[in-house]
Residue frames as qw, qx, qy, qz and C-alpha x, y, z in Angstrom:
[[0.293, -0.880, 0.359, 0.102, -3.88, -0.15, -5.74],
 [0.857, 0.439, -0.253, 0.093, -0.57, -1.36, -7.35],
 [0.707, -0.661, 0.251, 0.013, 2.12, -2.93, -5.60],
 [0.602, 0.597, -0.456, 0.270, 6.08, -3.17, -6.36],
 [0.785, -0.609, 0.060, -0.097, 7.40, -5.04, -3.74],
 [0.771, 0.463, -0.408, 0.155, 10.98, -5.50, -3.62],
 [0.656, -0.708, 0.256, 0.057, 13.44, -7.07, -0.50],
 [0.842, 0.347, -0.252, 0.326, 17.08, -7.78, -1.03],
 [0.780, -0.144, -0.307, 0.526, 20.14, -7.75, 1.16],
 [0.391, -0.202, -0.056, 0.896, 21.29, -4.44, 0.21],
 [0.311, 0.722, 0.462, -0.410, 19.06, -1.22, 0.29],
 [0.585, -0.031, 0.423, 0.691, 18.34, -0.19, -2.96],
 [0.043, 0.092, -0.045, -0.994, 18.07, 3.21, -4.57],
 [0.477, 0.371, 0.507, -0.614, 14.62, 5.03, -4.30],
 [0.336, 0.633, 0.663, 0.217, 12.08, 4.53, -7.24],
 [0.328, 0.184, 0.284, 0.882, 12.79, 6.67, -9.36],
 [0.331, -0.412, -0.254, -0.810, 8.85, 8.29, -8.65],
 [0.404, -0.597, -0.689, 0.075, 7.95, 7.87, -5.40],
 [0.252, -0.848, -0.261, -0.387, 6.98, 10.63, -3.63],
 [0.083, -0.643, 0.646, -0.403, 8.69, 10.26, -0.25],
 [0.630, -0.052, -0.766, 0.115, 9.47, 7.40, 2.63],
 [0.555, -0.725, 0.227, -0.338, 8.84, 6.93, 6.02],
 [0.387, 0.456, -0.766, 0.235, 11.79, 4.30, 7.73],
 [0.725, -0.574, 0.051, -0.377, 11.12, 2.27, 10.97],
 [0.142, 0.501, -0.772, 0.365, 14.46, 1.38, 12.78],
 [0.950, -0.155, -0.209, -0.172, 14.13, -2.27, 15.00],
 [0.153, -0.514, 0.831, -0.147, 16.40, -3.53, 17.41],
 [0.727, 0.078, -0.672, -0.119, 16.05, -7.74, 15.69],
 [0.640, -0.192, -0.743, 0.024, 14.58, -10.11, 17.75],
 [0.005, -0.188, -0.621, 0.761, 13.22, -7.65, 20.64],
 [0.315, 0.271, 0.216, -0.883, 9.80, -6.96, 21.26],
 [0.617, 0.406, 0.659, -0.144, 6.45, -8.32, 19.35],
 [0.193, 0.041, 0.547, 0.814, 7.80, -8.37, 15.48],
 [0.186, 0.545, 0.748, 0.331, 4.06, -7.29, 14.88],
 [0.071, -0.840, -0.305, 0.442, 4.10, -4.01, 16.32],
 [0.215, -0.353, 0.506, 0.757, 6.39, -2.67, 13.00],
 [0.020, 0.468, 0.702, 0.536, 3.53, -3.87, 10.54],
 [0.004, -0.739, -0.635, 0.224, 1.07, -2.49, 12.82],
 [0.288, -0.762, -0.016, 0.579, 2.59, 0.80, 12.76],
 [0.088, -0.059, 0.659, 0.745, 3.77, 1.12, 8.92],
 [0.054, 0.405, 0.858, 0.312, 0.11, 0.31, 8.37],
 [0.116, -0.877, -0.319, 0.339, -1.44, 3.09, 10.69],
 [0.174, -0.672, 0.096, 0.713, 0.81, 5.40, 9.88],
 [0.103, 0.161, 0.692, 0.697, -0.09, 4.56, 5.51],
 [0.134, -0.667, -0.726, -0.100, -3.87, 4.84, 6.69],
 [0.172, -0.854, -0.225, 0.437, -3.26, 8.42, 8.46],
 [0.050, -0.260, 0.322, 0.909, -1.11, 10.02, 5.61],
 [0.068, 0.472, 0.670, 0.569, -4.09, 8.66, 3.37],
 [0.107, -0.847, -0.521, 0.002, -6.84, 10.61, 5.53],
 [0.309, -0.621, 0.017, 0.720, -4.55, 13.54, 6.08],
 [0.208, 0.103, 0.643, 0.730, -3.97, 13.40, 1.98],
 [0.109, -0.591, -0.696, -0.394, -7.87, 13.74, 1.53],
 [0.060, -0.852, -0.130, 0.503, -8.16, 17.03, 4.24],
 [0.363, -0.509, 0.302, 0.720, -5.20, 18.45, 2.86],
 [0.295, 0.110, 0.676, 0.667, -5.93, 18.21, -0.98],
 [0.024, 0.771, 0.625, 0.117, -9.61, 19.47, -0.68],
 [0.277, -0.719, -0.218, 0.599, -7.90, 23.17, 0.24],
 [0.165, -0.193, 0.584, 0.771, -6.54, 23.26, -3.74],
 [0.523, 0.049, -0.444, -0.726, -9.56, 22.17, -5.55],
 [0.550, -0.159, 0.723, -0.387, -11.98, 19.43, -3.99],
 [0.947, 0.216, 0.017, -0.237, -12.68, 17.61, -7.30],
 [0.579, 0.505, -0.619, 0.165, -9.19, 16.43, -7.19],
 [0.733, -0.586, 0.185, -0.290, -8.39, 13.07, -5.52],
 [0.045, -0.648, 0.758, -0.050, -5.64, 11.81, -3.99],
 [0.965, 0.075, -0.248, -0.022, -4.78, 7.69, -4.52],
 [0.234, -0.767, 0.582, -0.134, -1.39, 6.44, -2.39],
 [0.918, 0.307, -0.252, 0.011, 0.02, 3.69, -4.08],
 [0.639, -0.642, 0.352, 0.237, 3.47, 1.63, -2.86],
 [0.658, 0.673, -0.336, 0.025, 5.80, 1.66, -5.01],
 [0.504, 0.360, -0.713, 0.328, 9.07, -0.12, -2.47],
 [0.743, -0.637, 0.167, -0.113, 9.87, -1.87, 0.61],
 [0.711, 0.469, -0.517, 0.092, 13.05, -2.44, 1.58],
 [0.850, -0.371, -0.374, 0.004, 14.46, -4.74, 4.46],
 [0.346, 0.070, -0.547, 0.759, 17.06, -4.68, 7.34],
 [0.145, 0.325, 0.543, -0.761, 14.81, -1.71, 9.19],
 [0.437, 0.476, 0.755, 0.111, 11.87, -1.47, 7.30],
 [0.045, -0.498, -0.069, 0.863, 11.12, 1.35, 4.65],
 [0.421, 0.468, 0.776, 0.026, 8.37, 1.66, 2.75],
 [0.026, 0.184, -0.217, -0.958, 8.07, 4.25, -0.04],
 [0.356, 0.571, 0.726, -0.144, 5.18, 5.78, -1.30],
 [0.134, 0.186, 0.557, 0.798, 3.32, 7.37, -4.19],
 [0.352, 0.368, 0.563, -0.651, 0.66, 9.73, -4.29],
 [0.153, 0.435, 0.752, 0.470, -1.72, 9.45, -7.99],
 [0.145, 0.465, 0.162, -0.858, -3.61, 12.55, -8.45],
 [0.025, -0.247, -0.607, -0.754, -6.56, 13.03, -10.59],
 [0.246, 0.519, 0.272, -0.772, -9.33, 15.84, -11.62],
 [0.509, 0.688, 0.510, -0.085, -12.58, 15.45, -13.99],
 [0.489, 0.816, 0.169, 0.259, -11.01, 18.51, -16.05],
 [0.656, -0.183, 0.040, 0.731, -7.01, 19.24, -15.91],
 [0.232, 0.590, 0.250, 0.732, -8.00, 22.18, -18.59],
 [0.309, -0.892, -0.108, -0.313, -9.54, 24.50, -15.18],
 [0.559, -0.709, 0.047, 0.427, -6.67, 24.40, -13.32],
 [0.032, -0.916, 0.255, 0.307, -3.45, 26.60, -13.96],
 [0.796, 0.513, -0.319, -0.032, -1.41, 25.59, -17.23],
 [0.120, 0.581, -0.765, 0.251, 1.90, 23.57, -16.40],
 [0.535, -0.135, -0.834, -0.014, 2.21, 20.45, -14.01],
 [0.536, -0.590, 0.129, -0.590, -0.59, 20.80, -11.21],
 [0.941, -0.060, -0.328, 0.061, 0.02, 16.99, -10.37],
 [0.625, 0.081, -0.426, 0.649, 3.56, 17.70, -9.44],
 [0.114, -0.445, 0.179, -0.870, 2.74, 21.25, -7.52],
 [0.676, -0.469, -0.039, -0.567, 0.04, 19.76, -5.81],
 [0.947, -0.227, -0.222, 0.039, 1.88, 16.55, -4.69],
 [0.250, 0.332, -0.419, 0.807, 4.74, 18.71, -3.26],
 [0.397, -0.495, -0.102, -0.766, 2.26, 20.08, -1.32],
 [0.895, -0.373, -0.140, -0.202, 1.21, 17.09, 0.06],
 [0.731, 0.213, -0.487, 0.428, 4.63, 16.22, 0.61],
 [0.115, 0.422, -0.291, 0.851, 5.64, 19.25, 2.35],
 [0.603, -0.464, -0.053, -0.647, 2.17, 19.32, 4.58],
 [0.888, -0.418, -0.185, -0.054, 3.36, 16.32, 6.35],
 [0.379, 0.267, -0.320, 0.826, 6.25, 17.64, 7.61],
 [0.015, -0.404, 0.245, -0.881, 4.46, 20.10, 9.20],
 [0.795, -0.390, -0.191, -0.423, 1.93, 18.01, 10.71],
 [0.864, -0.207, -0.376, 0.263, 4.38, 15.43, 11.98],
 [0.348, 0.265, -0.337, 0.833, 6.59, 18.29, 13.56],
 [0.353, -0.507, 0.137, -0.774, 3.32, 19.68, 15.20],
 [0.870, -0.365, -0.284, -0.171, 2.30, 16.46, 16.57],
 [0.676, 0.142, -0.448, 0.567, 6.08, 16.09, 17.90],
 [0.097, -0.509, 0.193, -0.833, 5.30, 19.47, 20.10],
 [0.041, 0.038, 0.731, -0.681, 4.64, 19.76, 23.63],
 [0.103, 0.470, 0.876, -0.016, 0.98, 19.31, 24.26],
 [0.005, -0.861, -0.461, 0.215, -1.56, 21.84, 22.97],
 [0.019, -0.881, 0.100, 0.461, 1.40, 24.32, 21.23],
 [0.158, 0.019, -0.191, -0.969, 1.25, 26.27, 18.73],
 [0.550, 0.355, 0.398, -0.643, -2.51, 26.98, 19.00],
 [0.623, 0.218, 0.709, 0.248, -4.21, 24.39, 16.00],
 [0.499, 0.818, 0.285, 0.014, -5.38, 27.24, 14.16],
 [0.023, -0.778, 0.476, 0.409, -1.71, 28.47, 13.58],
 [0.426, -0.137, 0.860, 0.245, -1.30, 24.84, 11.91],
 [0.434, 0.757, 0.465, 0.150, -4.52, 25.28, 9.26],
 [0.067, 0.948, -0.016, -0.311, -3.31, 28.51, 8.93],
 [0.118, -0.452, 0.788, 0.401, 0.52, 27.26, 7.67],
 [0.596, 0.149, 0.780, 0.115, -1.00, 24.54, 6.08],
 [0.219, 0.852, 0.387, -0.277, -3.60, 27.01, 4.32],
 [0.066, -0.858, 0.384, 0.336, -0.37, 28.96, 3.01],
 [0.174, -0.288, 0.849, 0.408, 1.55, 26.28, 1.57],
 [0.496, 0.504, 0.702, -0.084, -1.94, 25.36, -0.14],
 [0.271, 0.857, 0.302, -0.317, -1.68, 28.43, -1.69],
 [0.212, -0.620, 0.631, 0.414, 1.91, 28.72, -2.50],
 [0.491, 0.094, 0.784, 0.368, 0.83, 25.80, -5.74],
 [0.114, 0.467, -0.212, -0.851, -1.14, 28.34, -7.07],
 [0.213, 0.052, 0.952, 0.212, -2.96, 25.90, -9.15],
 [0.246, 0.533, 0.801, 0.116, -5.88, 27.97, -9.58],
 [0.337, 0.421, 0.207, 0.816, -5.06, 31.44, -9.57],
 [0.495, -0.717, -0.324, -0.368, -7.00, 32.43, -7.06],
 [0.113, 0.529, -0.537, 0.647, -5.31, 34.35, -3.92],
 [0.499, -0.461, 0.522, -0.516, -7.15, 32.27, -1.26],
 [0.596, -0.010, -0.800, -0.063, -7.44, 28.49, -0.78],
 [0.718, -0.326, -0.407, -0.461, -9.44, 26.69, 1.72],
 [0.148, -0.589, 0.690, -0.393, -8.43, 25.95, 5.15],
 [0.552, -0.020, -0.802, -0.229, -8.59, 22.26, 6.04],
 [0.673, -0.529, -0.237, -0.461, -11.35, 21.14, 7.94],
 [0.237, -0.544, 0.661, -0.460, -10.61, 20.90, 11.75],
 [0.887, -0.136, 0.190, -0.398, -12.26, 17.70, 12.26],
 [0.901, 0.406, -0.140, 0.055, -10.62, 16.02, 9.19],
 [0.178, 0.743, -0.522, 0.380, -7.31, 17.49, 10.61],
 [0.413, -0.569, 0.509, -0.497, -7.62, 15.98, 13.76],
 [0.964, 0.089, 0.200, -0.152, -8.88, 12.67, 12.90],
 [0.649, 0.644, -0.309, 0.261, -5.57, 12.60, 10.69],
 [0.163, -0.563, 0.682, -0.437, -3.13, 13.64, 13.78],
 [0.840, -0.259, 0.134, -0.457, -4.92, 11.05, 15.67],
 [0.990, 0.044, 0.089, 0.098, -4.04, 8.13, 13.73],
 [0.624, 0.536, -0.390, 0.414, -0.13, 9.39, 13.41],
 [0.176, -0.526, 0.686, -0.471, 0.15, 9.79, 17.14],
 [0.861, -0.185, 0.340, -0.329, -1.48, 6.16, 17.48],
 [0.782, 0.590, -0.199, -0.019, 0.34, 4.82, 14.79],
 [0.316, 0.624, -0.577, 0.421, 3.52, 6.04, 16.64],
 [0.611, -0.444, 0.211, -0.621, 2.25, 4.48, 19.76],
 [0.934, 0.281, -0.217, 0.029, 2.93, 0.68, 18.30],
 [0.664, 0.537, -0.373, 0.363, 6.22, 1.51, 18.35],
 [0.793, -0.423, -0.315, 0.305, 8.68, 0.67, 21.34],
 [0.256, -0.917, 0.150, 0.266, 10.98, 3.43, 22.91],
 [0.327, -0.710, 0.411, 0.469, 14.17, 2.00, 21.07],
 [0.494, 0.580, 0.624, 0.176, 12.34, 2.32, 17.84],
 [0.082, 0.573, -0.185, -0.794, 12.83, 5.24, 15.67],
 [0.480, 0.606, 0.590, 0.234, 10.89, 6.11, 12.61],
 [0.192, -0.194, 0.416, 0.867, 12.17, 8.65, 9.70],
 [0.569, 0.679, 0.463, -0.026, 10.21, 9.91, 6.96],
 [0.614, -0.266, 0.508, 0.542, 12.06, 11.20, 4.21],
 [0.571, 0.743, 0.155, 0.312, 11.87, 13.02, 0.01],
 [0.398, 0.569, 0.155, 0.702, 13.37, 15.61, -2.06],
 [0.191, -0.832, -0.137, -0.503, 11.25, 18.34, -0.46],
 [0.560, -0.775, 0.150, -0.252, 11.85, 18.13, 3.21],
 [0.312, 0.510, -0.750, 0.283, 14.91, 15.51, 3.43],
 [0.541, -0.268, -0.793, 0.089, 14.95, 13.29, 6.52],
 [0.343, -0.454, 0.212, -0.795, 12.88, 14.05, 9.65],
 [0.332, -0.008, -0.915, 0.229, 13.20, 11.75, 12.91],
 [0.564, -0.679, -0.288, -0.371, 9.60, 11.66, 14.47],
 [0.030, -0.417, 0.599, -0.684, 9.78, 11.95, 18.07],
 [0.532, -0.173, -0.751, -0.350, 8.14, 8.96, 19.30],
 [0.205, -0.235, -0.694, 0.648, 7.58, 10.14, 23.38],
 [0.249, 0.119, 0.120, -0.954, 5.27, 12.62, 21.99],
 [0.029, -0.132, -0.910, -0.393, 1.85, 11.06, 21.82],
 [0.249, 0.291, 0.298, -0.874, -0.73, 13.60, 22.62],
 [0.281, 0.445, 0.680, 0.510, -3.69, 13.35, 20.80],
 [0.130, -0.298, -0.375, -0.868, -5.43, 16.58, 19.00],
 [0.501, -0.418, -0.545, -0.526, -8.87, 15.05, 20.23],
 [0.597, -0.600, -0.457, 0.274, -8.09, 15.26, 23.75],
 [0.492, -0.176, -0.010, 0.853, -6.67, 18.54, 23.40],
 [0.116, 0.222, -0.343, -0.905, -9.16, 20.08, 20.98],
 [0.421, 0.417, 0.782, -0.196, -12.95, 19.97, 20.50],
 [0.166, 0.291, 0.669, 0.663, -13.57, 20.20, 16.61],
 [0.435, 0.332, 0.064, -0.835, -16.38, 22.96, 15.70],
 [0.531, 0.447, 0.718, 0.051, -19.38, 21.57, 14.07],
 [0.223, 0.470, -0.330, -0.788, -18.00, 24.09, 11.08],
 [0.577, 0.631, 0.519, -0.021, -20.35, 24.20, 7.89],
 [0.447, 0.877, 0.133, 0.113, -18.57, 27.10, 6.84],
 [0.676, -0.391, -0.001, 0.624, -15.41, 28.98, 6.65],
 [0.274, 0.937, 0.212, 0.039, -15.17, 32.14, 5.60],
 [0.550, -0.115, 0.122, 0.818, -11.57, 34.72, 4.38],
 [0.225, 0.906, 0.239, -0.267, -10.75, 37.69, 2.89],
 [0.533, -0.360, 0.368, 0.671, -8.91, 39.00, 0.71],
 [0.384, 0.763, -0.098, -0.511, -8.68, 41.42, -3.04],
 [0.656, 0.208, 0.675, 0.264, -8.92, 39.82, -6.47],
 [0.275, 0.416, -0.287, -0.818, -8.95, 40.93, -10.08],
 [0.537, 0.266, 0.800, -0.042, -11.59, 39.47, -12.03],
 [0.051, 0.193, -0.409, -0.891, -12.16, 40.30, -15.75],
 [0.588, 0.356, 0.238, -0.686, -15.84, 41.01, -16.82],
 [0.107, 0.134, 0.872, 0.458, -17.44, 38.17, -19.10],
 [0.303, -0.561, -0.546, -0.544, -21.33, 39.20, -18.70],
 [0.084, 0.109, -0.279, 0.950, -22.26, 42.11, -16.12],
 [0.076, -0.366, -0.927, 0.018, -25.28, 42.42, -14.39],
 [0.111, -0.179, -0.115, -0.971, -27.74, 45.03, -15.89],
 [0.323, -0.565, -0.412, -0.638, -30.37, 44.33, -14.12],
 [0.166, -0.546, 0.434, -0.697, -29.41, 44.35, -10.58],
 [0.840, -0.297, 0.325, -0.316, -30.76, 40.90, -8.76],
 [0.956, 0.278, -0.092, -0.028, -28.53, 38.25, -11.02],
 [0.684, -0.397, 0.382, 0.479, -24.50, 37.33, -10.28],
 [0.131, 0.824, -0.466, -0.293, -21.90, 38.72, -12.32],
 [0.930, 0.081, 0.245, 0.261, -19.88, 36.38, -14.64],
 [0.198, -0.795, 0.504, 0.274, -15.75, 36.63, -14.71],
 [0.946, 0.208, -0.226, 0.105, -12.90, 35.35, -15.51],
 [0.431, -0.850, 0.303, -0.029, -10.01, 34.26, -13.70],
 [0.425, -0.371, 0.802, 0.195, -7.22, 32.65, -15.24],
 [0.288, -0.068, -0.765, -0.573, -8.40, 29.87, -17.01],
 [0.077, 0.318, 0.860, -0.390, -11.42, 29.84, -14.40],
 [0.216, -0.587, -0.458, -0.632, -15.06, 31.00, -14.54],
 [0.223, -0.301, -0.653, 0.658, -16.12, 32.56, -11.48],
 [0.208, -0.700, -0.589, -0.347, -19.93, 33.58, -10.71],
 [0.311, -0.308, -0.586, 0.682, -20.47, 36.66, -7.92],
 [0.185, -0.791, -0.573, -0.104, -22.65, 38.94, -6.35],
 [0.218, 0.336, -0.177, 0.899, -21.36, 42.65, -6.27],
 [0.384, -0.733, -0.494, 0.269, -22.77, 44.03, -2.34],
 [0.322, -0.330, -0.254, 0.850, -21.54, 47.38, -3.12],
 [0.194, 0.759, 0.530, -0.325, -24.51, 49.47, -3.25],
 [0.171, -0.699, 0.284, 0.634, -22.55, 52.89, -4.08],
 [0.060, -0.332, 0.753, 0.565, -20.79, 51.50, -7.06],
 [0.211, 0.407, 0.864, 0.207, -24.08, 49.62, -8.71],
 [0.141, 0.867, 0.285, -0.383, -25.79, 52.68, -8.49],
 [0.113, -0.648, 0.405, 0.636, -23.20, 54.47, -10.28],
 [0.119, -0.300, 0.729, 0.604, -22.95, 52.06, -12.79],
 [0.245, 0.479, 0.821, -0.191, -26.39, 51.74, -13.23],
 [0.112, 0.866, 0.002, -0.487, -26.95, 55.44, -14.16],
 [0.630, 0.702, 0.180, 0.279, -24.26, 54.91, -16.72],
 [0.081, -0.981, 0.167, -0.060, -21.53, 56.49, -14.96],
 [0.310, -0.614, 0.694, 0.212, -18.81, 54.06, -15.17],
 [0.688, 0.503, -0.382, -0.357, -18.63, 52.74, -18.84],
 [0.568, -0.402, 0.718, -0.030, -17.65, 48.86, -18.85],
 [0.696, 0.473, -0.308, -0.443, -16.55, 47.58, -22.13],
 [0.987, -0.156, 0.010, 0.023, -15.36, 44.29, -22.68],
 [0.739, 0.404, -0.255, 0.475, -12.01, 43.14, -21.74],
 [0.157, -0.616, 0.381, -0.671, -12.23, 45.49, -18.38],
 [0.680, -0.379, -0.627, -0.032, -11.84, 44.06, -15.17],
 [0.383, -0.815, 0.060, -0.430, -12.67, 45.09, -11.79],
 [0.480, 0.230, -0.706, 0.467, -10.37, 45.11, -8.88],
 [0.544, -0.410, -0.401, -0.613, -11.93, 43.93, -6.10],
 [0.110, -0.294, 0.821, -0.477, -12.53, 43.15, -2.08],
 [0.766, -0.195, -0.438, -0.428, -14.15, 39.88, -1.49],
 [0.315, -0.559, 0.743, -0.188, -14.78, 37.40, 0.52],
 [0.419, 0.161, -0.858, -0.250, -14.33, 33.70, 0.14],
 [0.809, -0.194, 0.294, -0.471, -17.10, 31.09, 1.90],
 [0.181, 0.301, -0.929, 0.112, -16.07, 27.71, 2.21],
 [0.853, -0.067, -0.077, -0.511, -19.03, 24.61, 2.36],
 [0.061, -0.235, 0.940, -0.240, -18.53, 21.78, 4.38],
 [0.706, -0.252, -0.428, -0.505, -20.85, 18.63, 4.90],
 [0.736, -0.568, 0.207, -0.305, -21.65, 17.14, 8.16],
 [0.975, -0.008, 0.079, 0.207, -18.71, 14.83, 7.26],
 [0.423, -0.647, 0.264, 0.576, -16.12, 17.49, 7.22],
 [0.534, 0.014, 0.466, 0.705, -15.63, 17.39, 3.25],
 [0.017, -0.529, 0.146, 0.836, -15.85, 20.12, 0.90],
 [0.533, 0.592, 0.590, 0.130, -18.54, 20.33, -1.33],
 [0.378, 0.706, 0.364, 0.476, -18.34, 24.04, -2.65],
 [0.553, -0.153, -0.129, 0.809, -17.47, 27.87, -2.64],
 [0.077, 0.886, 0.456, -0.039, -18.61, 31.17, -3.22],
 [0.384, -0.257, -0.067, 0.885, -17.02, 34.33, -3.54],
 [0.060, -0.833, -0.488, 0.254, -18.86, 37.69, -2.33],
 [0.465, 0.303, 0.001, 0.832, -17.57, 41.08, -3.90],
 [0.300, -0.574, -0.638, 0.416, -17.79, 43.41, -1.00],
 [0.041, 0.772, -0.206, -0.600, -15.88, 46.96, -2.03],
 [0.702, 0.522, 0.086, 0.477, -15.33, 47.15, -6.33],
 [0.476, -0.514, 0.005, 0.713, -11.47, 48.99, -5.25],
 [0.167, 0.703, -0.221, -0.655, -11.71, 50.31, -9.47],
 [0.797, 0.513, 0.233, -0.220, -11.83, 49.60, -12.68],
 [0.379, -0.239, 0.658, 0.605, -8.87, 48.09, -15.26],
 [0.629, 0.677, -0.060, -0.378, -9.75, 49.30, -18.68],
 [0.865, -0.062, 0.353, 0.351, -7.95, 46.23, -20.89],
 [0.305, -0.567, 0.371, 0.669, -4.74, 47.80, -22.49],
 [0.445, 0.253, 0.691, 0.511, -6.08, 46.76, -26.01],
 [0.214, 0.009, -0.178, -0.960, -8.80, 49.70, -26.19],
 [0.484, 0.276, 0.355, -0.751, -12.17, 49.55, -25.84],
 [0.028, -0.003, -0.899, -0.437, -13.62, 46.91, -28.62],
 [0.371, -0.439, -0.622, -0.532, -17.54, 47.95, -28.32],
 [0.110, -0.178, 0.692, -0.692, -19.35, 47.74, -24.81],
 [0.199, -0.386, -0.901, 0.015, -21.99, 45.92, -22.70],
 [0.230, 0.482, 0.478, -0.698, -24.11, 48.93, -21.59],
 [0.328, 0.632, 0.700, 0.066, -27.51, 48.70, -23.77],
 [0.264, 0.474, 0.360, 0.759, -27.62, 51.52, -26.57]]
C-alpha cells in the first residue's frame, strides 16, 4: 500500500486523484484522543470490505486496492484512493472501466452510509442490494443487462463495521465523507443499529434474475445436448437454449441461421457464491428465444449442414 502523508497548518487542496474523503470533527483536548484513530481506521477497514462485496456485482475478477493518498490536520481528514485491476481489460466494455467502476464504488457508499443512518430495520435490506444492484449496472462495463446482487452476508459484515466504527466516536463528534460524485454527507452518528441484529444472512449459494438479452450466434448447437456459443459485446457467452418448441423447429430446418444473426432472447442469470460469500461464477439460461435478428449485412453462407 502507498502512503502520501501530508500535515500542515492550513488544509490543503484535495489530491488531485483521490477518490473521495471521509472528515472527523474533534472538540481538542476532550475525550480519549484515541478514539479518532480508532474510528478513521474502522471506518478504512469497512469501506475496504464493503469495496470487495460491492465490486464482485461488475465482474468478480476485478479487485479493488484502497490506497491513502492525504491526511490533513486541525479535524482530521483522510482521503482515499481506490486502484482497480482485471487479468484482461480487453473483456470488459471499450473506454475507462476503472473510472466507471470506481464511481460506482464511490456512489455505493453513499447509499450504504445513508441506510445505516435510518431508523432501525427500514427500508427492507433487499431494497438496498436491489439499489445497489442498479447502480452496478448503470457502469455498464460489460454489456450485459443484469449484474449481480451483492452478497447479503458480505453486505452486512460491511454495515457492521461502519456502525462500529461510528460507535468510537463521542456525541460532539461529527464525521463527513465527501467527492465529486455525491459532495458532502454528515453521517448521523446516534444511529448505530447493526444489520446483524436486525437481519439473519441466508446461507445463499445462489442468486438467480431475469431479464431479455440479444446475443449474436458464434457456433449453434446442431446436435441438441451441447451449449450454444455467442457473442456479446466484446464478451463470449456459453448457454443452454430450454426452449423445446423453438429447437425443434430449428432442428427440422425451419428457421435458417446464418452467420451474423442473433437471437433475442429471455434468460435467466444464476449467480455462484462460496461458503465465504464471494463470487466465483455465472451462468446464463435461455428460457423463451423472443426471435431472430437476421444481421443487416445479408446472409454471408450459413451454419445448417448441406
Amino acid at each position: 500500500m502507498n502512503y502520501h502523508l501530508r500535515l500542515t497548518g492550513e488544509p490543503p487542496m484535495p489530491p488531485p486523484d483521490a477518490d473521495f474523503a471521509f472528515t472527523i470533527n474533534f472538540r481538542r483536548s476532550a475525550g480519549n484522543p484515541r478514539r479518532i484513530f480508532d474510528a478513521a481506521s474502522a471506518l478504512i477497514d469497512a469501506f475496504e470490505v464493503l469495496d470487495k462485496a460491492l465490486v464482485e456485482s461488475v465482474d468478480v475478477t476485478i479487485s479493488p486496492l484502497m490506497v491513502l493518498e492525504d491526511i490533513e490536520s486541525g479535524s482530521i481528514k483522510v482521503w482515499l484512493k481506490n486502484i482497480l485491476t482485471r487479468v484482461d481489460d480487453e473483456a470488459l466494455k471499450t473506454g475507462d472501466w476503472k473510472m466507471l467502476v470506481g464511481h460506482y464504488l464511490v456512489k455505493a457508499k453513499y447509499v450504504v452510509l445513508e441506510y445505516c443512518d435510518r431508523e432501525e430495520g427500514t427500508p427492507r435490506l433487499s431494497d438496498l442490494r436491489e439499489g445497489l444492484r442498479k447502480l452496478a449496472q448503470e457502469t455498464d462495463v460489460r454489456q450485459l443487462p443484469d449484474y449481480a446482487p451483492v452478497h447479503e452476508g458480505r453486505l452486512i459484515t460491511a454495515m457492521d463495521q461502519i456502525q462500529r466504527a461510528k460507535g468510537e466516536l463521542d456525541s460532539n463528534d461529527r464525521l463527513m465523507i465527501e467527492s465529486d460524485e455525491g459532495g458532502v454527507y454528515e453521517v448521523n452518528l446516534a444511529s448505530q443499529w447493526k444489520a446483524s441484529d436486525v437481519v439473519t444472512p441466508e446461507d445463499e449459494t445462489t442468486s438467480t434474475s431475469h431479464g431479455q438479452i440479444i446475443l449474436t450466434i458464434r457456433k449453434p448447437d446442431f446436435i441438441g445436448d451441447t451449449m450454444w456459443q455467442f457473442s456479446h459485446g466484446r464478451s463470449t457467452v456459453s448457454a443452454k437454449i430450454h426452449d423445446t418448441a423453438w429447437l425443434s423447429r430449428f432442428h427440422q430446418r425451419l428457421i435458417p441461421i446464418a452467420p451474423g444473426d442473433a437471437l433475442r432472447c429471455s434468460v435467466t442469470f444464476t449467480y455462484y457464491y462460496d461458503t465465504k460469500g464471494t463470487l466465483t461464477g455465472t451462468r446464463i439460461d435461455i428460457d423463451k428465444v423472443l426471435g431472430v435478428i437476421h444481421a443487416q449485412s445479408g446472409p454471408q453462407g450459413s451454419f445448417l449442414p448441406p
